[in-house]
PLY file of the C-alpha trace (Angstrom):
ply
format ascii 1.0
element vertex 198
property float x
property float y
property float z
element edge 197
property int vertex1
property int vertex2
end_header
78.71 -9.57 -29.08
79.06 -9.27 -25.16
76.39 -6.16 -23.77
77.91 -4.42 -20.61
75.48 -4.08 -17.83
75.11 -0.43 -18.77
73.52 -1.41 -22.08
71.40 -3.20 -20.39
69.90 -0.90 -18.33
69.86 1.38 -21.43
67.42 -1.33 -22.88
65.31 -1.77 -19.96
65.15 2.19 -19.87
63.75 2.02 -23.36
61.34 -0.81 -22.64
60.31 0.92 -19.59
59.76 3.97 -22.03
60.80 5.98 -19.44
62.51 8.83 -21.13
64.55 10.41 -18.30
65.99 7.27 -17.04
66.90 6.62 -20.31
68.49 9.59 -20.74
70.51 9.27 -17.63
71.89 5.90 -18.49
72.88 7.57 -22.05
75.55 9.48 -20.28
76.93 6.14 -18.50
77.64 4.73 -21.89
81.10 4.17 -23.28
83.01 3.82 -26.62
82.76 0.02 -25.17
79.03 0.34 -26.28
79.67 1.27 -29.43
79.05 -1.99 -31.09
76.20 -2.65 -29.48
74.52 0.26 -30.14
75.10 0.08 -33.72
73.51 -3.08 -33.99
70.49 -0.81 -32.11
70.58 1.65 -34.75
68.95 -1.14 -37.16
66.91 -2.72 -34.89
62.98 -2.95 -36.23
61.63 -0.56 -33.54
61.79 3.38 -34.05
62.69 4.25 -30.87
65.12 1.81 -30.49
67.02 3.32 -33.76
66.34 6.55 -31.96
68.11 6.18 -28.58
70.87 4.67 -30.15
71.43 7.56 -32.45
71.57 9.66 -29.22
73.47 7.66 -27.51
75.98 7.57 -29.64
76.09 11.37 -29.72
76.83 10.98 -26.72
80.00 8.29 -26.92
79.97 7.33 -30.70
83.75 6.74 -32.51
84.94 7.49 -36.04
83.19 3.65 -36.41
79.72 5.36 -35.68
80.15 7.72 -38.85
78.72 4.88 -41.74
75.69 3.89 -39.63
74.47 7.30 -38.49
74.88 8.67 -42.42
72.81 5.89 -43.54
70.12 6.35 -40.49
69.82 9.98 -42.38
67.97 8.32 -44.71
65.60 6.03 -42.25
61.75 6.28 -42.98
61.51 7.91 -39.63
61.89 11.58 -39.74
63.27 11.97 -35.81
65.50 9.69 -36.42
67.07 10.85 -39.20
67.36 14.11 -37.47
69.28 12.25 -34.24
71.63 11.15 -37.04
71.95 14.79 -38.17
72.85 16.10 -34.78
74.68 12.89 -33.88
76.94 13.46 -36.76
77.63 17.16 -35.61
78.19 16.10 -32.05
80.62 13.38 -33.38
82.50 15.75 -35.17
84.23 17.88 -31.91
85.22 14.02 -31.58
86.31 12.69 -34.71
86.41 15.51 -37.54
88.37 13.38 -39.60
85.97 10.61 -39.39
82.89 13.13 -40.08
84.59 15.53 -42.44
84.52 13.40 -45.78
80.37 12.96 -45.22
79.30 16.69 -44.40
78.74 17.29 -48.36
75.89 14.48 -47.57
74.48 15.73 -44.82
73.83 19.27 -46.48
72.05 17.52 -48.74
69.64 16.90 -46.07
69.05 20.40 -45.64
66.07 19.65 -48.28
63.90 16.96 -46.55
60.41 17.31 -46.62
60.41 17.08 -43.02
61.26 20.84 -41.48
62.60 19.73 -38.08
65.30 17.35 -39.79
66.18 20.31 -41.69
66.43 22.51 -38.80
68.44 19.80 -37.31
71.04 19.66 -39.96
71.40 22.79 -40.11
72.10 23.12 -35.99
74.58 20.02 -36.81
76.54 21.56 -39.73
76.86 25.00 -37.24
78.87 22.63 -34.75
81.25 21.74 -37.55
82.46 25.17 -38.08
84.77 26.08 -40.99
84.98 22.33 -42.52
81.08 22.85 -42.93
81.51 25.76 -45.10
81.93 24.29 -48.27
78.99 22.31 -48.23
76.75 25.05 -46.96
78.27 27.05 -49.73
77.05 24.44 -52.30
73.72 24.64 -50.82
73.22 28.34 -51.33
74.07 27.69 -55.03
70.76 25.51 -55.93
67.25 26.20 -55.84
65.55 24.78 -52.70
64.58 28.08 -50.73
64.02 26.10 -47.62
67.38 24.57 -48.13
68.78 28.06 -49.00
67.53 29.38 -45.57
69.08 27.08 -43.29
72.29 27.23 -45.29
72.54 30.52 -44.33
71.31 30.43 -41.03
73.94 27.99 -40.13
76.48 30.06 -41.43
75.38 33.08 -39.02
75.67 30.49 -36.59
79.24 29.88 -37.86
80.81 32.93 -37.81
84.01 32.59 -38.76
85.77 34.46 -41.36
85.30 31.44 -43.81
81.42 32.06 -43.20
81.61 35.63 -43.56
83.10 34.87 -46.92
80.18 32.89 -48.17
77.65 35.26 -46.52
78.78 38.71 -47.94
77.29 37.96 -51.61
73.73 36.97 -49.67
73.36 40.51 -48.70
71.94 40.88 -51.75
70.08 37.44 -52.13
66.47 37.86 -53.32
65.04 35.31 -49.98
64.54 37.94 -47.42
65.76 35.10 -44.82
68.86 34.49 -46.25
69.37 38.46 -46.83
68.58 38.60 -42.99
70.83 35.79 -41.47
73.56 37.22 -43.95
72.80 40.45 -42.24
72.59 39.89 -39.01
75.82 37.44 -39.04
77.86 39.99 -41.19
76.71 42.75 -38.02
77.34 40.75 -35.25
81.18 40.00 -36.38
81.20 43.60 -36.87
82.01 43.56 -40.64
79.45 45.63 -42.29
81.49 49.21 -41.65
84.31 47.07 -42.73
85.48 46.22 -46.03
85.30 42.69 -46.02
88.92 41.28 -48.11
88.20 36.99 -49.04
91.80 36.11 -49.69
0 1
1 2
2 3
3 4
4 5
5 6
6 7
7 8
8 9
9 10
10 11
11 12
12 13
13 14
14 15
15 16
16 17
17 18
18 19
19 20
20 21
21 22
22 23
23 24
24 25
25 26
26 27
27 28
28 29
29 30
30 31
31 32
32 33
33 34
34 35
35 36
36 37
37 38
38 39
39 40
40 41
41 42
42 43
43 44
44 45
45 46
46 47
47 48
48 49
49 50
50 51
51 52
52 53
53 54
54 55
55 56
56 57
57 58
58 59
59 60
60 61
61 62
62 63
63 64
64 65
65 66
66 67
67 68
68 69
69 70
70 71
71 72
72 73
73 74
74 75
75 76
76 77
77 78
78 79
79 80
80 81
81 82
82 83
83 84
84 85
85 86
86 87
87 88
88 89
89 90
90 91
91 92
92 93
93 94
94 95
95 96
96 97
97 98
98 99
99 100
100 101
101 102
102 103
103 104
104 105
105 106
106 107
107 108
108 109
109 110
110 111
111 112
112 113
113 114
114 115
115 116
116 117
117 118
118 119
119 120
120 121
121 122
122 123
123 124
124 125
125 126
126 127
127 128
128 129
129 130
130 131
131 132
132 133
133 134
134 135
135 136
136 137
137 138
138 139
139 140
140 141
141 142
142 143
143 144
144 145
145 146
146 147
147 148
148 149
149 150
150 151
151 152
152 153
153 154
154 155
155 156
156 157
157 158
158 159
159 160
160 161
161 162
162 163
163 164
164 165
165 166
166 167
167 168
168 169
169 170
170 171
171 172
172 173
173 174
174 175
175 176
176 177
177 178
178 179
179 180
180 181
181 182
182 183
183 184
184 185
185 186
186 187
187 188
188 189
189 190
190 191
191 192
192 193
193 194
194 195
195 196
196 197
């Protein structure tokens, strides 16, 4: 596997641990990188598997989609929520490539880490009506936490689909999931409406 110089300087930036450079050589990277950073995205060191989940936020393919859904299961909780957000960010890219997986990442909506579960949540929002399903599911079972976010990325949603799934929360017994159901359902302007799911 040939590195292009850009890589390069994308490793020395992480060496350096020098965060901004870093994070300016991120947005150099190409789809010609690809390769290279997936081989990153295993690599023994954290932060490492980190920047190369970002970075291929940033100019990641349908190819990314395997290694960045198995990364949502590293030991390393900000990792796994770079996959999360990764995967949504990948999605205005590819959304056939991420579609098929976004049942799986809902799932992560209940890891025992709060910020990856904030994350999914923000990354399921960017995937807009295909994420409805799965956020659907997840308002189903019995993880409050889960429950919350579900619906808070659903707000964040607001599409009709969304609506759909939120309508039935205004009478959910988790006060947060009551409010984002609320507060979604106002700000599209449908509670003086009768809301008709075809």
């Amino acid at each position: 596997m040939s590195e292009t110089v850009t890589f390069q300087k994308f490793l020395n930036a992480i060496a350096a641990d020098n965060d901004d450079q870093t994070e300016q050589v991120v947005t150099e990277l190409a789809p010609t990188d690809e390769a290279a950073l997936l081989t990153l995205l295993q690599a023994p060191d954290a932060n490492q598997r980190w920047w190369a989940a970002r970075a291929l936020a940033h100019c990641g393919t349908d190819a990314a989609v395997p290694g960045l859904v198995t990364a949502l299961s590293d030991e390393d909780h900000t990792l796994r929520a770079a996959a999360a957000l990764a995967l949504g960010h990948l999605y205005t890219r590819a959304p056939d490539a991420v579609r098929p997986v976004l049942e799986q990442v809902a799932t992560k909506l209940t890891d025992k880490d709060g910020v990856v579960r904030q994350t999914v949540a923000d990354a399921l929002a960017l995937c807009g009506n295909d994420a409805v399903p799965a956020l659907a599911q997840i308002l189903q079972g019995t993880h409050e936490g889960a429950r919350t976010r579900a619906a808070y990325a659903l707000r964040k949603i607001a599409t009709m689909k969304a609506a759909g799934v939120l309508y039935p929360c205004l009478n959910d017994t988790n006060y947060l999931v009551h409010m984002y159901a609320y507060e979604g359902l106002d700000e599209m302007g449908l509670l003086e409406n009768i809301l008709v799911v075809v």
